[in-house]
N, C-alpha and C positions, 0 to 999 in steps of 0.2 A: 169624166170621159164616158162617153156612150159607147154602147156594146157595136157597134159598128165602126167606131173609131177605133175599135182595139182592134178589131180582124184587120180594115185596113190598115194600120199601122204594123200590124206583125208580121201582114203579108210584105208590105215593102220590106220590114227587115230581111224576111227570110228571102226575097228575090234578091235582097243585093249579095249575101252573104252567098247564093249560088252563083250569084255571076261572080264574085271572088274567086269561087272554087273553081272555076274553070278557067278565066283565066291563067289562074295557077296552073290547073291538067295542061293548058297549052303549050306553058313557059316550060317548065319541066319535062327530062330522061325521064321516060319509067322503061326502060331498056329494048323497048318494043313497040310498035304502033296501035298492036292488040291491048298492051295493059292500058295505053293512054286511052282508046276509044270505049275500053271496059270502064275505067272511072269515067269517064266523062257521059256516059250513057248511066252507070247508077245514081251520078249525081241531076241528070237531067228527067231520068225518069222516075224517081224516087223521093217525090218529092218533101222536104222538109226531111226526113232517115237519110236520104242519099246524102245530104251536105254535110252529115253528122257525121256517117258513115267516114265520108273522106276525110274529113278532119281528124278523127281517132285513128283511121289505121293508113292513108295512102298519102297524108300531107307530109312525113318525113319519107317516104319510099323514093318518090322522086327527087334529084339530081338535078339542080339549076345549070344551066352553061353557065362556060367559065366566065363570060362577058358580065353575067347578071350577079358573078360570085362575090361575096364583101371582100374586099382585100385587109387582109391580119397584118 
């Protein structure tokens, strides 16, 4: 694999893995509109740290609706 093929292939991973995480920002309570636009801007402008970021510290903070919630 060429060294070009690596960037672009790493770059697709890391653009889908941000669009995961925002969809997620959208789907989800983080109890306020501030905390949701807060993640949703470090993960859009941070890029490849920002998606990290959210995944270690803000992917359990928010609260899925009860619609999206698994039934036990």
């Amino acid at each position: 694999m060429s060294t070009g093929m690596f960037v672009v292939l790493t770059a697709v991973v890391f653009f889908l893995i941000t669009c995961v995480a925002i969809l997620d920002i959208a789907r989800k309570d983080f109890g306020s509109i501030q905390m949701k636009a807060l993640w949703a801007f470090v993960v859009a402008m941070l890029p490849f740290i920002g998606v990290l970021v959210y995944f270690v510290f803000g992917f359990r903070r928010g609260k899925r609706p009860a619609a999206d919630a698994p039934v036990d």
